[in-house]
C-alpha positions, 0 to 999 in steps of 0.5 A: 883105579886109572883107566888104562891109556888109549892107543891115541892118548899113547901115541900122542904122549910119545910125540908130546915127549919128543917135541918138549925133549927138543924144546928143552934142550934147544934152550940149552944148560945155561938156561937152566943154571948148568942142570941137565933137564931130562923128560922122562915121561908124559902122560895125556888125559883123556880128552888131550888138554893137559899133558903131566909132563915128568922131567929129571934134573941132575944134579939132584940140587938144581932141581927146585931152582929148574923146576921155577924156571919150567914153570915160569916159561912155561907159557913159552914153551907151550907156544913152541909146542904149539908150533911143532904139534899145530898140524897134529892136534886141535887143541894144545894141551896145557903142561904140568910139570912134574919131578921125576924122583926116580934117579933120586930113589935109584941113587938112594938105593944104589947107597943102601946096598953099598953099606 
């Protein structure tokens, strides 16, 4: 069972998720191969060192190649995070990035009802 997120961790997540939703997009598409890279959620551990970064791609088929490049700039986009939360947190978290497949699931369900 998790143990349910504090009111920090919360408040610190939404912050995280702003400041790499504009990270992101201030790389641009073409960056990304022409994807649209959504954040859709983050979730901080406990101790504020590791931020599960959930990101939604469209079209569904980029997502394997956007994913690689997240994860190859990563080190740069954490440093650019580290700039903007610099004032706010001590330490800046390490990001995993995640897919976030429920647009996929969505999309998949949407179909099932069509028939």
């Amino acid at each position: 069972m998790e143990k349910q997120a504090t009111t920090r961790q919360l408040k610190v997540a939404r912050e995280i998720q702003k400041d790499l939703a504009e990270i992101i997009r201030s790389k641009g598409m073409a960056v990304f191969g022409g994807a649209m890279v959504t954040v859709s959620e983050v979730r901080i551990s406990p101790d504020l060192s590791i931020a599960k970064t959930y990101v939604s791609i469209f079209p569904s088929a980029k997502a394997q190649e956007v994913m690689n490049m997240l994860n190859e700039r990563n080190h740069e986009i954490r440093g650019e995070l580290g700039r903007r939360v610099a004032k706010q947190l001590r330490i800046v978290p390490e990001i995993a990035f995640y897919l976030d497949s429920s647009i996929d699931y969505a999309e998949h369900i949407d179909e099932l009802l069509k028939k």
